[in-house]
KEKE-3310 file (N, C-alpha, C; in steps of 0.2 Angstrom, whole numbers, plus 5000, padded with zeros to 4 digits):
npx = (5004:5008:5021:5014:5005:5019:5022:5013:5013:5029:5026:5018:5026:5035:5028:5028:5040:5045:5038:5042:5053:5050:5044:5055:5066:5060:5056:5069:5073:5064:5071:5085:5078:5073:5084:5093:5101:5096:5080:5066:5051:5042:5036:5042:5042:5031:5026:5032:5027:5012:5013:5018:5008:4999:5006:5005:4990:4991:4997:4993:4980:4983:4988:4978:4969:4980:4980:4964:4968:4975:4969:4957:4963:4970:4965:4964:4961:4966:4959:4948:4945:4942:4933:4921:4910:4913:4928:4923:4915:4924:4931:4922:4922:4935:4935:4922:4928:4941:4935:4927:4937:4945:4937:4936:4950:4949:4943:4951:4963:4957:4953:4955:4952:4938:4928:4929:4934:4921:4913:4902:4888:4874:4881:4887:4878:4874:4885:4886:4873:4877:4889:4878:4870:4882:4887:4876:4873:4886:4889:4878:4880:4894:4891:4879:4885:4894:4885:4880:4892:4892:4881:4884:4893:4890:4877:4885:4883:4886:4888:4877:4864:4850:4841:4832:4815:4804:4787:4783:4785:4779:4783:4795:4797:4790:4798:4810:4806:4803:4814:4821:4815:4816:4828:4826:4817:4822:4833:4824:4818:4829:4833:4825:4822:4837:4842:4834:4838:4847:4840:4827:4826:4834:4832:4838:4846:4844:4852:4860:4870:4864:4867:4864:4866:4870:4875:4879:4880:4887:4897:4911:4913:4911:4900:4898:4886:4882:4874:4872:4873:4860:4857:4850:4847:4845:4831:4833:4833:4833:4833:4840:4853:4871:4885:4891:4882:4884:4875:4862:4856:4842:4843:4835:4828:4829:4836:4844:4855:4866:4872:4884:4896:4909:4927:4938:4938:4931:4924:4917:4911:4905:4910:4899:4888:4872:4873:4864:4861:4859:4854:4858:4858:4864:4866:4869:4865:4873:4881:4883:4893:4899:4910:4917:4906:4895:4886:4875:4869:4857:4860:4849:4846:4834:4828:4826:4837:4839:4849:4856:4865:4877:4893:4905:4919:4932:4944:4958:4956:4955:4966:4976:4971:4972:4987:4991:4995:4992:4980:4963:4944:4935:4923:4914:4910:4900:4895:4895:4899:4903:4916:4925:4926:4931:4935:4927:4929:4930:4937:4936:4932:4932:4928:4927:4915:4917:4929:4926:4914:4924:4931:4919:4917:4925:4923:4917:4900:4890:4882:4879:4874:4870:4867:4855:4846:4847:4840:4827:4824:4824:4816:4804:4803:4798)
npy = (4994:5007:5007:5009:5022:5029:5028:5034:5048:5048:5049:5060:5070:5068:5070:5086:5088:5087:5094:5106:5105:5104:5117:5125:5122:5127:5139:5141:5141:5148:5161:5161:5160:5172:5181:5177:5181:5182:5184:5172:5167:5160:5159:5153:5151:5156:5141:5133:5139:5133:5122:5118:5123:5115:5104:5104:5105:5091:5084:5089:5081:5067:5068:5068:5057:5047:5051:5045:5032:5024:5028:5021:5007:5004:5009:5017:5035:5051:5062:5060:5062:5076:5090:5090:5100:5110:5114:5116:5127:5138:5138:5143:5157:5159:5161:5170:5183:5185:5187:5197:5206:5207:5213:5224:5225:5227:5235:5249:5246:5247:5258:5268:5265:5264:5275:5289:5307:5315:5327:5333:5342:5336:5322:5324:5323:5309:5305:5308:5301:5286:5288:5289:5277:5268:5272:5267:5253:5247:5249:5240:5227:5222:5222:5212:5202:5199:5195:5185:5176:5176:5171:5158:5152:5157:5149:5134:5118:5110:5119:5129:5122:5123:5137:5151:5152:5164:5163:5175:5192:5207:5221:5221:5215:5227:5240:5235:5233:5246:5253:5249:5252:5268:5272:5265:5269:5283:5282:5276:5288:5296:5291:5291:5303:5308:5300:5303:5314:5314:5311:5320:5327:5340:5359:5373:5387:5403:5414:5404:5395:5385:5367:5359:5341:5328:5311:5297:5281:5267:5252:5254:5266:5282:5296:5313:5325:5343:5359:5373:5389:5393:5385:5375:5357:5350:5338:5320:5308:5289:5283:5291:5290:5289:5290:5304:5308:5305:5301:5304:5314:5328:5338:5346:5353:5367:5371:5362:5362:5371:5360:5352:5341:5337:5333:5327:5315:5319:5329:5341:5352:5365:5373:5372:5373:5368:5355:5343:5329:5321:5303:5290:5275:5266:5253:5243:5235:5249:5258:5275:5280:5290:5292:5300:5310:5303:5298:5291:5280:5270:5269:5265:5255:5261:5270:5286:5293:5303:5312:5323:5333:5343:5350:5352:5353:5359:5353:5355:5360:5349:5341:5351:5346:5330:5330:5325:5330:5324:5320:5314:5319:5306:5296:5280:5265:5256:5245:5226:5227:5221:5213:5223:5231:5238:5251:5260:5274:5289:5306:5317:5336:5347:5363:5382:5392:5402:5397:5387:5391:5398:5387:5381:5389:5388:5376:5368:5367:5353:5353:5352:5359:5351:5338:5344:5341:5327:5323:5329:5320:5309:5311:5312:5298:5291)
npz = (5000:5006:4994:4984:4985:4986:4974:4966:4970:4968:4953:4953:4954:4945:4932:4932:4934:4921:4913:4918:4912:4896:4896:4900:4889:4878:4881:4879:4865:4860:4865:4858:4842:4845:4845:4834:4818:4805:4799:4800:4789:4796:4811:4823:4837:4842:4837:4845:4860:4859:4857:4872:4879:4874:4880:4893:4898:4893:4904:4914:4913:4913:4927:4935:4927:4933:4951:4952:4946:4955:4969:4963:4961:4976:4984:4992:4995:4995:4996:5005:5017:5017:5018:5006:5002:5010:5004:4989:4993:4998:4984:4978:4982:4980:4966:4962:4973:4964:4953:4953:4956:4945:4936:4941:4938:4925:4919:4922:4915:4903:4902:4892:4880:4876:4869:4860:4864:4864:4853:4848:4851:4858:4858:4871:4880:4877:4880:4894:4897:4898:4906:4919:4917:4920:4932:4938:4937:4935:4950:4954:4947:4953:4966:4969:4965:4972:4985:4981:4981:4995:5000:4998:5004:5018:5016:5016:5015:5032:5039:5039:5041:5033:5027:5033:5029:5022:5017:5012:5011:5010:5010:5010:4996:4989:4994:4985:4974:4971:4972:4962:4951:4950:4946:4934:4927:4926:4915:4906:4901:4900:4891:4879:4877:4873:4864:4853:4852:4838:4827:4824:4835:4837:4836:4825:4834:4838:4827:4822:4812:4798:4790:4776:4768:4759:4759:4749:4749:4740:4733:4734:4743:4749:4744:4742:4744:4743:4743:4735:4730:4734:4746:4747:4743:4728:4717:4715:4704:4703:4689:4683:4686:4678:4668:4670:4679:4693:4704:4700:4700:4698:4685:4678:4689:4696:4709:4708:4702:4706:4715:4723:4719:4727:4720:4728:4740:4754:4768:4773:4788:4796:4811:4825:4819:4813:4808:4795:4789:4776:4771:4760:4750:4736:4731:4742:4759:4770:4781:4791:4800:4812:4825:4833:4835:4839:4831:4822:4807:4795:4781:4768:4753:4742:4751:4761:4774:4789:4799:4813:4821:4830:4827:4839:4840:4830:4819:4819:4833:4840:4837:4844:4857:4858:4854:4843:4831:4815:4820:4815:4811:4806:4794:4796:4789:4798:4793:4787:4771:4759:4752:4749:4759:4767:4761:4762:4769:4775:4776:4787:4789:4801:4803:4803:4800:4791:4785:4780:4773:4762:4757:4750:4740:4733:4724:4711:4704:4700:4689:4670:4655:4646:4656:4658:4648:4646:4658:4656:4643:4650:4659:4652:4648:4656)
capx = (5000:5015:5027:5008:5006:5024:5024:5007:5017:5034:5024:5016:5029:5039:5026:5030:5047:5046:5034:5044:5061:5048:5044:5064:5065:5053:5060:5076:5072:5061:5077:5088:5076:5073:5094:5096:5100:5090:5072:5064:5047:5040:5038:5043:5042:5022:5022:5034:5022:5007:5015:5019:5001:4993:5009:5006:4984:4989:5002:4986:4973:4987:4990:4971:4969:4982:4974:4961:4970:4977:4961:4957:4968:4975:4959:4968:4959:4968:4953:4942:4944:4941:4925:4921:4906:4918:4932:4920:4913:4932:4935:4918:4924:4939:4932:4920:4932:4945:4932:4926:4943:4947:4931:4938:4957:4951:4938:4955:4967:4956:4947:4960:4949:4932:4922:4932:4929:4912:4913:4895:4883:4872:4886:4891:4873:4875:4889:4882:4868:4881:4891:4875:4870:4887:4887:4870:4873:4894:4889:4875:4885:4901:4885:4875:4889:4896:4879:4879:4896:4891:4877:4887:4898:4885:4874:4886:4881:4888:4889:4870:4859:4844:4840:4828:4811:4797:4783:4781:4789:4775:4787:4802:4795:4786:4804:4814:4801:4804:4821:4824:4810:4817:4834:4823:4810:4823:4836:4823:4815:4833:4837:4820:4824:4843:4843:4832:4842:4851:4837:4823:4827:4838:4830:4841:4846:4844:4856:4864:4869:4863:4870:4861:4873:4869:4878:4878:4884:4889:4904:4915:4915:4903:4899:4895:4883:4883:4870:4875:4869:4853:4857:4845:4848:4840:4829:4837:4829:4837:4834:4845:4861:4872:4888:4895:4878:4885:4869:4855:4852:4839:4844:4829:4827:4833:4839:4849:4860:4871:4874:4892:4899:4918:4930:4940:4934:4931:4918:4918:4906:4905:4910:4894:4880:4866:4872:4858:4865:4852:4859:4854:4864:4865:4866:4868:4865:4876:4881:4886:4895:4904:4912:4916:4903:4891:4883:4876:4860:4858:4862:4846:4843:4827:4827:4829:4837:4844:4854:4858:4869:4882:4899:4908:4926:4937:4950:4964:4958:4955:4972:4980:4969:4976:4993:4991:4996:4990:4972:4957:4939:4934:4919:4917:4903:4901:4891:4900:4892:4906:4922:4930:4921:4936:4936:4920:4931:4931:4941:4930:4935:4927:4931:4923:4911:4921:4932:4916:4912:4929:4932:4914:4916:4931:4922:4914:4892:4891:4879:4878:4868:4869:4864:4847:4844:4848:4839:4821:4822:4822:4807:4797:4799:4794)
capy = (5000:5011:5009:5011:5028:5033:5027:5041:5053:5050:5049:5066:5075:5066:5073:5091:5090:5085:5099:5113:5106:5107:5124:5128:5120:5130:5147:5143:5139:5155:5166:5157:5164:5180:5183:5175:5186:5180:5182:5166:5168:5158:5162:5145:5151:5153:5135:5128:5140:5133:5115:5118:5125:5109:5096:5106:5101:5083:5082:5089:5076:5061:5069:5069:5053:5045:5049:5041:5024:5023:5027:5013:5000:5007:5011:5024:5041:5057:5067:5057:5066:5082:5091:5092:5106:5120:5116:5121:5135:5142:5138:5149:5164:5163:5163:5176:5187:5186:5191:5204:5211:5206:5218:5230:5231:5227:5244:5253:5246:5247:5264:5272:5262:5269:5279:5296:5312:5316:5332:5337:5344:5328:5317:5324:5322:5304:5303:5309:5296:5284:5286:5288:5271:5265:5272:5263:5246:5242:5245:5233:5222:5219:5220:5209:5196:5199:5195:5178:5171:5178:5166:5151:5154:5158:5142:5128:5111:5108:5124:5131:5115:5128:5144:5155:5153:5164:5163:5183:5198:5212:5226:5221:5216:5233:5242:5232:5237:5255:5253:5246:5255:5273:5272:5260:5274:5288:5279:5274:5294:5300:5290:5291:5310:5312:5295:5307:5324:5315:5312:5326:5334:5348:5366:5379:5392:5411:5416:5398:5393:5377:5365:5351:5339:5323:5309:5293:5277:5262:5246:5254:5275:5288:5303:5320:5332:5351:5365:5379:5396:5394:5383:5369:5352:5347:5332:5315:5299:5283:5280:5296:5288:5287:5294:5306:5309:5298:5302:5304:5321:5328:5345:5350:5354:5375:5368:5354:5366:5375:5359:5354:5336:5339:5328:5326:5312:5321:5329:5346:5353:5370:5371:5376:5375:5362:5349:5339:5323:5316:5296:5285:5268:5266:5245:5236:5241:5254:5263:5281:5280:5297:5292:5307:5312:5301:5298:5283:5278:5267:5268:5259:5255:5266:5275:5292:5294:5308:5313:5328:5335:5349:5349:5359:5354:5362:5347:5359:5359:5342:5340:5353:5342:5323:5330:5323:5335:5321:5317:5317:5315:5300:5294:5275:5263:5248:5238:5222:5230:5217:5211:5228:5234:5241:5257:5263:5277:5295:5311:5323:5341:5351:5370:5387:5394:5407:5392:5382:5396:5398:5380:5379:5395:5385:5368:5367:5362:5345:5353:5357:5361:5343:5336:5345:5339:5321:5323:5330:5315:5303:5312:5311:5292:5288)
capz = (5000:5005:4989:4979:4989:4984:4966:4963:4972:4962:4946:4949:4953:4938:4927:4936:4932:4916:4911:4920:4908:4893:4898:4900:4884:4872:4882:4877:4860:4858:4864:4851:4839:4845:4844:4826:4813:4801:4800:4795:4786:4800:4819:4826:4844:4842:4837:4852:4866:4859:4860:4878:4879:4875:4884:4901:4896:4893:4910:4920:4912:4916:4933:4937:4931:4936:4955:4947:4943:4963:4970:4960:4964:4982:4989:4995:4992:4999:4997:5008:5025:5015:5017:4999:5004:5011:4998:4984:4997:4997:4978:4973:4985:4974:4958:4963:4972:4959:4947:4953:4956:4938:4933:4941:4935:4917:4918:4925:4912:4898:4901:4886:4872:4877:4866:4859:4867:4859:4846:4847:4857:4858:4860:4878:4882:4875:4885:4902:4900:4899:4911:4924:4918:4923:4940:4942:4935:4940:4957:4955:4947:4959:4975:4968:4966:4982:4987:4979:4984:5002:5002:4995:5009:5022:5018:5014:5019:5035:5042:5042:5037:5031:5027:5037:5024:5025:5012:5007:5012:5004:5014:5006:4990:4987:4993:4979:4965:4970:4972:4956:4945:4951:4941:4926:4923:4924:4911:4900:4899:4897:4884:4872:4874:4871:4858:4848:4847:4832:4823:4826:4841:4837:4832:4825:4839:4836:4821:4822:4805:4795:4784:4773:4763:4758:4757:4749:4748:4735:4735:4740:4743:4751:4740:4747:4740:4746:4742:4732:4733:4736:4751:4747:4738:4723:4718:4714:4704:4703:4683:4680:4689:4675:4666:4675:4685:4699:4711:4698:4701:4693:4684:4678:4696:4697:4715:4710:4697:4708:4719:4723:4721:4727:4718:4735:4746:4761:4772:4776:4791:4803:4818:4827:4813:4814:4802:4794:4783:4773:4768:4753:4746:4729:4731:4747:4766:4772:4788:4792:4807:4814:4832:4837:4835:4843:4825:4815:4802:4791:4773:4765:4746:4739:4758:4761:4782:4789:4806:4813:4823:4830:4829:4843:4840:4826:4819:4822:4842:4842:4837:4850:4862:4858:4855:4837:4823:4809:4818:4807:4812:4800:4795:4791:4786:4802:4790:4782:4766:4753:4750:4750:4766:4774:4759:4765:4775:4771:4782:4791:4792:4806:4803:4806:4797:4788:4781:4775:4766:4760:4753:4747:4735:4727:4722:4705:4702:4694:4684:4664:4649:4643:4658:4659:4640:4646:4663:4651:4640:4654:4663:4646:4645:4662)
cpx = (5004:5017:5018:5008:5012:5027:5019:5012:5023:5032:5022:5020:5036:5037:5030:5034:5047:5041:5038:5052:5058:5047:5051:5065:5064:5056:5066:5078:5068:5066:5081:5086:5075:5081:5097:5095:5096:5084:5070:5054:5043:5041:5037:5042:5035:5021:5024:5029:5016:5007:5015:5012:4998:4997:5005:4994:4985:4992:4995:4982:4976:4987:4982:4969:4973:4982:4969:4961:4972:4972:4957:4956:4972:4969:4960:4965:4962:4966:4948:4941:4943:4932:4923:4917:4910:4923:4927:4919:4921:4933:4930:4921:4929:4938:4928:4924:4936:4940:4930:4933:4947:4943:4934:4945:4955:4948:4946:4959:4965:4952:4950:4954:4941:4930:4927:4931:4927:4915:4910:4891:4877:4874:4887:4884:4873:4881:4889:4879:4873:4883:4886:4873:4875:4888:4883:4872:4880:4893:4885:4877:4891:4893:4883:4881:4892:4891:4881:4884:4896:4887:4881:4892:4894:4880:4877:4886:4886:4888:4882:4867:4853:4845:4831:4821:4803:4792:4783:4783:4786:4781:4792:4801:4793:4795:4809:4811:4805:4811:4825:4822:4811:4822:4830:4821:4816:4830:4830:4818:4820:4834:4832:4821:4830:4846:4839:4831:4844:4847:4830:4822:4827:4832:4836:4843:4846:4850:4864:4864:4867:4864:4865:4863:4867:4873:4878:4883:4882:4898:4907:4918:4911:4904:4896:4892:4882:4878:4875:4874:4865:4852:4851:4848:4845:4838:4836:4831:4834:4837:4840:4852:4865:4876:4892:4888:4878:4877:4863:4853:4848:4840:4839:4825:4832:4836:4846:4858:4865:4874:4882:4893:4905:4921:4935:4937:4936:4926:4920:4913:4911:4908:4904:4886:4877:4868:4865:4861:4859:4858:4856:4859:4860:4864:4865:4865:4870:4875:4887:4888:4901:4905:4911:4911:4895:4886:4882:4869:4862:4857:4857:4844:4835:4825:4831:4829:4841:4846:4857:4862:4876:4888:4902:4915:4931:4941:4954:4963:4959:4964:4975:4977:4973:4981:4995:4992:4992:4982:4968:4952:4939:4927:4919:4910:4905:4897:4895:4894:4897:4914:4928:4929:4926:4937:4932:4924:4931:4932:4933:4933:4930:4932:4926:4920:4913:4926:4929:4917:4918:4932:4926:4914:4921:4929:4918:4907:4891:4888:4884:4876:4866:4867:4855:4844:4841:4841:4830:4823:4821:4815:4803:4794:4798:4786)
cpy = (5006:5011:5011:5020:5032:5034:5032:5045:5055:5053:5057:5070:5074:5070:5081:5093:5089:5091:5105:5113:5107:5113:5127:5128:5125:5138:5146:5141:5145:5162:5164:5161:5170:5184:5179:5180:5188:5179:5177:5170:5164:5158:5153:5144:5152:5147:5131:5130:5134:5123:5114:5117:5117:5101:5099:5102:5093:5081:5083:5085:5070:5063:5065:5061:5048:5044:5044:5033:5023:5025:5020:5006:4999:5006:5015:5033:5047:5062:5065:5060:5073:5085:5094:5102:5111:5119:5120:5128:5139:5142:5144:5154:5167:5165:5169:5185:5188:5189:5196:5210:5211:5213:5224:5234:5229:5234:5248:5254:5249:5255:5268:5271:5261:5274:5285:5301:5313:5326:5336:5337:5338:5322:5321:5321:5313:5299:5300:5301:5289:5281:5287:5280:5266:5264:5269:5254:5242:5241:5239:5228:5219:5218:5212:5200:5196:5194:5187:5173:5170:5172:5159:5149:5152:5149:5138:5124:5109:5112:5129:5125:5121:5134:5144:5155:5156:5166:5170:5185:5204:5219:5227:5220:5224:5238:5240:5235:5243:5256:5252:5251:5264:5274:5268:5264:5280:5288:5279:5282:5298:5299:5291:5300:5311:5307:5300:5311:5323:5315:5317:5330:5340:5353:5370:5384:5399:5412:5412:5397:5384:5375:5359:5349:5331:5316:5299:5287:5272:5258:5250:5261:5276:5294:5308:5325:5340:5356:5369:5385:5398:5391:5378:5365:5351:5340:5328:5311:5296:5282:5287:5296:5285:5293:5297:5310:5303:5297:5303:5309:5324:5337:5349:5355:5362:5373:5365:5356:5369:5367:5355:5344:5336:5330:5324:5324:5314:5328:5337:5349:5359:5371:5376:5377:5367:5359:5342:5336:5319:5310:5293:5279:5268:5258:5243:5241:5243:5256:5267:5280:5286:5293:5295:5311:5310:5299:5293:5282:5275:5270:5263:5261:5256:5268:5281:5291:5300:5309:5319:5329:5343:5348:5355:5357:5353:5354:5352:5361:5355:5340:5343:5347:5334:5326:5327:5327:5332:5319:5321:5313:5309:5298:5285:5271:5254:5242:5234:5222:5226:5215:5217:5236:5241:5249:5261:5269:5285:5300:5317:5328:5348:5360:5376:5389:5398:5402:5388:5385:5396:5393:5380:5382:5390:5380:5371:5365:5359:5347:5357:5357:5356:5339:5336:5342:5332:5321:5323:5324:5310:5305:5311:5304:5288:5291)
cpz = (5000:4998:4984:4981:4984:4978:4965:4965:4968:4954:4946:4950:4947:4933:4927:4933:4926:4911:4912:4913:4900:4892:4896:4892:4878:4874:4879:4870:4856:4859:4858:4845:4837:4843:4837:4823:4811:4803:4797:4795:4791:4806:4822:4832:4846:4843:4844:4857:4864:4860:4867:4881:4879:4878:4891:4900:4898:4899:4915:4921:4914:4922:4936:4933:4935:4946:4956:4948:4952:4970:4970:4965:4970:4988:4992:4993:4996:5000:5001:5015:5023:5017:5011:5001:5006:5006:4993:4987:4991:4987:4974:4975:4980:4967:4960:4966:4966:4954:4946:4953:4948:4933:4932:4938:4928:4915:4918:4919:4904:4894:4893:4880:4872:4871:4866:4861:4861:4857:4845:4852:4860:4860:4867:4884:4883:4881:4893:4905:4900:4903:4919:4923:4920:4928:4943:4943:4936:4946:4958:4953:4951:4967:4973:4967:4971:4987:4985:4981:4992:5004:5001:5002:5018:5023:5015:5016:5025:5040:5044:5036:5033:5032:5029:5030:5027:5018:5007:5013:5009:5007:5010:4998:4985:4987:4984:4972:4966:4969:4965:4952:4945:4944:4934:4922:4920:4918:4905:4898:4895:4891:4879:4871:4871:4863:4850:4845:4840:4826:4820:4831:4841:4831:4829:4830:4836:4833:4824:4814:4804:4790:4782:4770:4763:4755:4757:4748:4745:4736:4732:4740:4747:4744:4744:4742:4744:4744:4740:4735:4737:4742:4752:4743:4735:4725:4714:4709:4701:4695:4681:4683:4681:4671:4669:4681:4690:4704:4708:4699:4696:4691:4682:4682:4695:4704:4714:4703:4698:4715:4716:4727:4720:4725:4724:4739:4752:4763:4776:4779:4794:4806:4820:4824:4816:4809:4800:4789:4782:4769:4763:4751:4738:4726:4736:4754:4768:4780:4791:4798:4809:4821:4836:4840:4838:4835:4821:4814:4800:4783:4770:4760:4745:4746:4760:4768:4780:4796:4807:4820:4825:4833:4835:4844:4835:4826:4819:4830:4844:4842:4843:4855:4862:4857:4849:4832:4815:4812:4814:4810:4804:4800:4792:4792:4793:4798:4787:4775:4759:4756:4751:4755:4768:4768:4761:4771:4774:4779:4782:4795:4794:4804:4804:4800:4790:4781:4779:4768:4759:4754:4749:4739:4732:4724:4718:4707:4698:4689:4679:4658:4647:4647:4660:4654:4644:4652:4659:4646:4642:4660:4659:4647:4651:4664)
residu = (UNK:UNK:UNK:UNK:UNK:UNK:UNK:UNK:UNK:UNK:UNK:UNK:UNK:UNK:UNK:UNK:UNK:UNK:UNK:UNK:UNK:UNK:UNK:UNK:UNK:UNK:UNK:UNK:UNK:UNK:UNK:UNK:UNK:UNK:UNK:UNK:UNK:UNK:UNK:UNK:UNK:UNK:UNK:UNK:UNK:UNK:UNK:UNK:UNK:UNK:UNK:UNK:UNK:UNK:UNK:UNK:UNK:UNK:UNK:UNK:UNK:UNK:UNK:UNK:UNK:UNK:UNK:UNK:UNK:UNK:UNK:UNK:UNK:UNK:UNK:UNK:UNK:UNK:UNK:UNK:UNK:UNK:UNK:UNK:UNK:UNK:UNK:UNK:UNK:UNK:UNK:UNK:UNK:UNK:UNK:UNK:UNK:UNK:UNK:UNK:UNK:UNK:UNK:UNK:UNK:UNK:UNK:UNK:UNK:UNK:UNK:UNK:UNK:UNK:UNK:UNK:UNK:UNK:UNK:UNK:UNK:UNK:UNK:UNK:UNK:UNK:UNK:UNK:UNK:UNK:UNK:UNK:UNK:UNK:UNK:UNK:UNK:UNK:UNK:UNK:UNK:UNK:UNK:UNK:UNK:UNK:UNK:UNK:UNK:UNK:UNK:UNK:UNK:UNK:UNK:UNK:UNK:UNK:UNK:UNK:UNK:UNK:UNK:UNK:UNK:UNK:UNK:UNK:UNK:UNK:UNK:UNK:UNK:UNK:UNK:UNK:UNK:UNK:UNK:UNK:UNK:UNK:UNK:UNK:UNK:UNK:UNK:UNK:UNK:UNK:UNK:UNK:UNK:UNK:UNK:UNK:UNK:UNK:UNK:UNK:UNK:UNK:UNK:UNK:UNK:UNK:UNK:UNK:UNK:UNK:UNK:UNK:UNK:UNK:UNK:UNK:UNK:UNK:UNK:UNK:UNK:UNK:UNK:UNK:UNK:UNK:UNK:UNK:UNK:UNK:UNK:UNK:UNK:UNK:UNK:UNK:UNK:UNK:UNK:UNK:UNK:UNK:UNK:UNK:UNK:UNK:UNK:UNK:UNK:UNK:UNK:UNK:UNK:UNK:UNK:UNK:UNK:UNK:UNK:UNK:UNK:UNK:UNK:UNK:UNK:UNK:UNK:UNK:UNK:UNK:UNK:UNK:UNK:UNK:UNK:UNK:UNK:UNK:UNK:UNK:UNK:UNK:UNK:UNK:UNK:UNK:UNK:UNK:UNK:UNK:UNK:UNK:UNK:UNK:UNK:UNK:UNK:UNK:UNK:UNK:UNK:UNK:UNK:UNK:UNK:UNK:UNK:UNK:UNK:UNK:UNK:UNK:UNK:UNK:UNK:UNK:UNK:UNK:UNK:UNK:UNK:UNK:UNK:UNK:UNK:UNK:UNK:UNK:UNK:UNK:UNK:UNK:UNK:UNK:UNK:UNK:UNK:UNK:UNK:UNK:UNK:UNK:UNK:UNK:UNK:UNK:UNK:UNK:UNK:UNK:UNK:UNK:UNK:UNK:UNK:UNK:UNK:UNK:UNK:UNK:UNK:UNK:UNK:UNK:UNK:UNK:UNK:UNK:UNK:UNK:UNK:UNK:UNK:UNK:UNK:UNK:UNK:UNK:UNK:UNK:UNK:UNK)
# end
């Protein structure tokens, strides 16, 4: 019974040992590499870790059973004076302690990669509510699980046989509803008001300027339409896409004759104006998505949407701010809308009023004389 005893015991610390000289092994086989000249076209010391990765699996599953086999055939079991009940106890506390403390440093470590500071008036609000829902809901999340390993702990067989049971508690029941449905109600008011700035919320303020652009998308771009003079956008229909009329515009339309599709992919808004972005796809589903900005619709074929919003930070502040000389708002499409999804990205430049204007007066109007002709022969034969 002894040398049986002594033989499990050598054998697992044999394994042990033989795991830790593998390990030594594979690190000293992954230095080796690192200090070679030569790069070789393949990372060798991925394949060794991942080797290691799956001996140290197969050493714990022969450990475990080799146990097992000496049990067995020993009748010797060295967990048998154990009191299973409080071991597990102890093994939830740690799992649940550690995890809560895990919550807590991955929040800490991770905060960097959070949501960008917000850009627009709307967004900070977006933000707010946010982070009030977080305030409400990490604490109940870490309590609430406190709460639970508390009880594992509290009632585990052997320690309190039964828990205290009484049929209804209307006192405490009626308490919990309130308690709960206070922060429910005033989350879900926040949010159907401040969810809804982007899309019809926002008014104009007293000699606030407005923008309306429209921008649409196809595999694999955005296009940006701009108002002319007249500060309105023309009509559009889908049978007049064609040529060099990318967007179908309809020029027949006095509107749609001073409008401004810059040849330069990129997005130039306010700082401070009411932006109003009407969207359309040309093909599949689409999606306009500004970060910064707090901003996103869909892009759907034969649907006009629209989003609005105000910019309130210049890209040349934004920069002093991050300390980036080369940032650039961006806008970019979250939908997996093909194969060449990832060009779907277009720069967005926040600037002042003054500089709009500036930039705007230098870009050409798609229209001319030959598109209106074209534009009148395709209304006749519809």
């Amino acid at each position: 019974m002894k040398v049986m005893r002594w033989l499990g015991a050598t054998s697992v610390l044999g394994v042990g040992w033989a795991q830790i000289g593998a390990a030594a092994k594979a690190r000293a086989a992954e230095m080796a590499l690192a200090s070679a000249k030569q790069a070789t076209a393949f990372d060798w010391s991925a394949v060794l870790w991942k080797l290691v990765w799956i001996e140290t699996f197969l050493i714990l599953f022969l450990c475990f059973r080799l146990v097992q086999l000496v049990v067995r055939y020993t009748g010797y079991d060295p967990f048998a004076k154990w009191d299973r009940d409080k071991a597990n106890m102890r093994l939830w506390l740690i799992v649940g302690i550690g995890g809560v403390l895990l919550a807590i440093w991955g929040t800490s470590k991770h905060a960097h990669l959070y949501l960008p500071e917000s850009a627009s008036l709307h967004g900070n609000l977006i933000d707010g509510l946010r982070n009030g829902i977080l305030s409400f809901t990490y604490p109940a999340f870490i309590l609430v699980h406190l709460l639970l390993f508390y009880m594992i702990w509290r009632y585990y067989n052997g320690k309190v046989h039964t828990a205290t049971y009484e049929e209804t508690h209307h006192g405490l029941e009626r308490g919990v509803l309130i308690a709960i449905s206070i922060p429910v109600v005033a989350i879900a008011i926040a949010g159907i008001y401040i969810w809804s700035l982007p899309v019809h919320g926002q008014k104009p303020a007293k000699d606030q300027h407005t923008l309306e652009i429209e921008v649409v998308a196809e595999q694999f771009q955005w296009r940006v339409r701009y108002p002319g003079a007249d500060g309105k956008l023309g009509r559009y229909h889908y049978t007049l896409v064609g040529g060099e009329n990318v967007l179908g515009l309809d020029f027949t339309d006095p509107k749609s004759q001073d409008d401004v599709l810059p040849s330069l992919k990129e997005i130039h808004l306010p700082v401070g104006a009411l932006v109003t972005i009407h969207v359309r796809s040309k093909d599949v589903l689409h999606s306009l998505f500004l970060p910064h900005f707090r901003t996103h619709v869909y892009a759907v074929p034969g649907q006009k949407n629209q989003v609005m919003f105000v910019p309130t930070i210049t890209t040349q502040e934004m920069r002093r701010k991050t300390g980036n000389p080369d940032f650039d708002y961006e806008l970019a499409c979250n939908q997996l809308c093909g194969g060449a999804h990832y060009n779907m990205r277009m720069k967005v430049v926040v600037e002042s009023w003054e500089e709009y204007q500036k930039w705007l007066s230098a870009q050409k109007p798609a229209y001319s004389p030959e598109q209106v002709t074209d534009a009148r022969k395709t209304a006749s034969n519809l």
